[in-house]
Structures are given as C-alpha cells and as structure tokens.
C-alpha positions as CSV (number, residue, x, y, z in Angstrom):
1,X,0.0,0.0,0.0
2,X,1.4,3.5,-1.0
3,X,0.9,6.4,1.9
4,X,2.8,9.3,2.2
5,X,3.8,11.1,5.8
6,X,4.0,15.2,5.9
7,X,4.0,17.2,8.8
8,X,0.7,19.1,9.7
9,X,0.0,22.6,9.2
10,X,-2.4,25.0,10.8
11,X,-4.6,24.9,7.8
12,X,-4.6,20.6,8.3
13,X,-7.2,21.8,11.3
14,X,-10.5,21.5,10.4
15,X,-10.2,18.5,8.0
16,X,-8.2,16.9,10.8
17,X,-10.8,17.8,13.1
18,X,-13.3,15.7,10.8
19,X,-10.3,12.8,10.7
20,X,-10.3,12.2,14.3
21,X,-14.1,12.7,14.5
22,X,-15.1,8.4,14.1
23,X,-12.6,8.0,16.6
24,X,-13.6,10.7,19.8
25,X,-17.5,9.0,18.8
26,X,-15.5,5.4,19.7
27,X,-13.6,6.8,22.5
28,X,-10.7,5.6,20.7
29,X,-9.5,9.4,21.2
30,X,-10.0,12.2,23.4
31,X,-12.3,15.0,22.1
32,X,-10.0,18.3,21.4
33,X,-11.4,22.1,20.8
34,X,-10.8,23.4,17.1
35,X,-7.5,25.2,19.2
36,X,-6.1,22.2,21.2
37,X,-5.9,20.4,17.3
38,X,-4.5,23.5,16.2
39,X,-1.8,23.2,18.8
40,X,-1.7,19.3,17.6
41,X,-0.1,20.2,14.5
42,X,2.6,22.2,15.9
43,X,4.2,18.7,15.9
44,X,2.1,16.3,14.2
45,X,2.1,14.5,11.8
46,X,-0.6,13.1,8.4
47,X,-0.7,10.2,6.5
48,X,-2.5,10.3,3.5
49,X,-2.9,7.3,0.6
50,X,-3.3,9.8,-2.5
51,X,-5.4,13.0,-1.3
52,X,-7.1,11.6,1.6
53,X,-6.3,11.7,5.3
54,X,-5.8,8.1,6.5
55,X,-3.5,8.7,9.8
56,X,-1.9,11.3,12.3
57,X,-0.3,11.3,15.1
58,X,1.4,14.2,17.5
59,X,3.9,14.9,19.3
60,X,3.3,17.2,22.4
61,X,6.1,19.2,24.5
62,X,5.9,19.4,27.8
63,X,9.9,20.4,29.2
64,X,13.3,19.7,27.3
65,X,13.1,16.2,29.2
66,X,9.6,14.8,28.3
67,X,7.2,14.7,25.1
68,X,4.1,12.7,25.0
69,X,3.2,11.1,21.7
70,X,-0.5,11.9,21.5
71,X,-3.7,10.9,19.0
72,X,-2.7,8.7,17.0
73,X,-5.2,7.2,14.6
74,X,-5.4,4.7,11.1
75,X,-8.2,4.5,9.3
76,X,-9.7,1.0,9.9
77,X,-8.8,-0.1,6.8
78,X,-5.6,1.3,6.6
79,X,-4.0,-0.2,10.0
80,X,-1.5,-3.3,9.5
81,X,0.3,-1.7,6.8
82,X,3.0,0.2,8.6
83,X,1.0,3.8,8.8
84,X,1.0,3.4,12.5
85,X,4.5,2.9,12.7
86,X,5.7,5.4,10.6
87,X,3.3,8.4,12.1
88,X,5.6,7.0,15.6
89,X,8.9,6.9,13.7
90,X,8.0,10.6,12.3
91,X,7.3,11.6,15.9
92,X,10.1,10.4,17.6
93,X,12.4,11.9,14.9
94,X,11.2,15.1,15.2
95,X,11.5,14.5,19.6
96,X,14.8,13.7,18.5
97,X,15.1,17.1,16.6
98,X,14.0,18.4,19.5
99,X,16.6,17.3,21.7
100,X,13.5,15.9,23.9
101,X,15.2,13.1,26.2
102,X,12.3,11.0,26.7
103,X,9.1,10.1,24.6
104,X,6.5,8.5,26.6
105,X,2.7,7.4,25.1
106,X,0.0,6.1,27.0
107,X,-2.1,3.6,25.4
108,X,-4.2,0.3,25.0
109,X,-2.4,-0.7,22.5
110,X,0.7,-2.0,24.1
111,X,2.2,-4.2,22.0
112,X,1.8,-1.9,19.0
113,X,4.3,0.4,21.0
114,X,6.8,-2.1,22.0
115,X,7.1,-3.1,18.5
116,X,7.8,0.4,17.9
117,X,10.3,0.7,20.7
118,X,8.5,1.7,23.8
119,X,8.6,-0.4,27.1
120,X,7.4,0.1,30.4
121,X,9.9,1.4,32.6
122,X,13.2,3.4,31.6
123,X,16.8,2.6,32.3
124,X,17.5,2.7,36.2
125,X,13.6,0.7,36.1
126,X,12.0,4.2,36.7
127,X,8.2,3.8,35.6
128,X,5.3,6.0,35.3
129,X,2.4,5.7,37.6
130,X,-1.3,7.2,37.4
131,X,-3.8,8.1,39.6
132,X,-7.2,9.5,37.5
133,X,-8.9,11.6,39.9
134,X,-12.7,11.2,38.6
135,X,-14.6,9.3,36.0
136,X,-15.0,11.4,33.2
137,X,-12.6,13.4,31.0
C-alpha cells in the first residue's frame, strides 16, 4: 500500500478535526477544541494514501526532558500496513530534533508500542504511575 507522511499545518485543522471525529464518537480518542488540534499540529504528523487523510499522530512538548506522543489514529482499513508505525517513527524523529530526552505514550495498545520501541519502565527501572482523579474526562 502506497501512503505518504507530511508534517501538519495549521490549515490541516478543520479537516483533521473531521479525521479524528469516528474515533472521539469510539472513545478511541479524546475529544480536542478546534485550538487544542490546532496546537496538535505544531508537531504532528498526516498520513495520506493519494489526497485523503488516512492517519496522524502528534507529538506534544511538555519540558526539554519529556514529550508525550498523542492521538494517533489509522483509518480502519488502513491499520497493518505500517502507517501506525511510521506516524511514531515521524514523531520520535522530530522529539529527537528536538533534543527531547524522553518520549512516553499512554495507550491500550501496548504491543503496538513495544514493537515500535516503547517499554514500560526506563533505564534505572524508573516507571510511570497514574492516579485519575474522577470518571469522566
């Protein structure tokens, strides 16, 4: 399968918006505002397969030390054919760019990550830990 990977611009927002739509109604995704996917773009990245949006993923800076790779999404039809994995590769390249020392990505798709590189704990077995503090986003 032919896709291409570019990074996301501002004007990516609204039909980006409509991308990640199916997967915010399937709580694969969080729901954003119109500016927190703005701000997505900063440092994300689309896939497309000819002229239509069939992935992105993000990468969001929070200190020089930690980056969070954030909504990433394949169109059903599209997954298993190495989209995923190069949105993450495009992520953690531009972390790299960056200078960011650590990527992190929280997920339900764990081995998806580990085949991409991720593992639970970091060198010296430090691991993060979560406590949600109410039901609902």
């Amino acid at each position: 399968m032919q896709f291409t990977i570019r990074p996301a611009t501002e004007g990516d927002t609204e039909a980006l918006s409509e991308f990640i739509e199916p997967f915010v109604a399937s709580r694969r995704l969080l729901p954003r505002t119109r500016d927190e996917i703005e701000d997505l773009t900063k440092n994300g990245f689309l896939a497309f397969a000819g002229e239509r949006i069939v992935g992105f993923a993000a990468l969001e800076v929070y200190s020089p030390k930690l980056a969070e790779l954030r909504s990433l999404a394949v169109s059903p039809i599209y997954q298993g054919h190495g989209i995923g994995k190069a949105l993450v590769d495009a992520c953690v390249a531009r972390a790299s760019e960056l200078h960011i020392f650590e990527v992190m990505a929280i997920t339900s798709s764990e081995e998806f990550f580990q085949k991409c590189g991720f593992d639970f704990s970091l060198p010296g077995e430090r691991k993060a830990l979560f406590l949600q503090t109410r039901e609902n986003y």
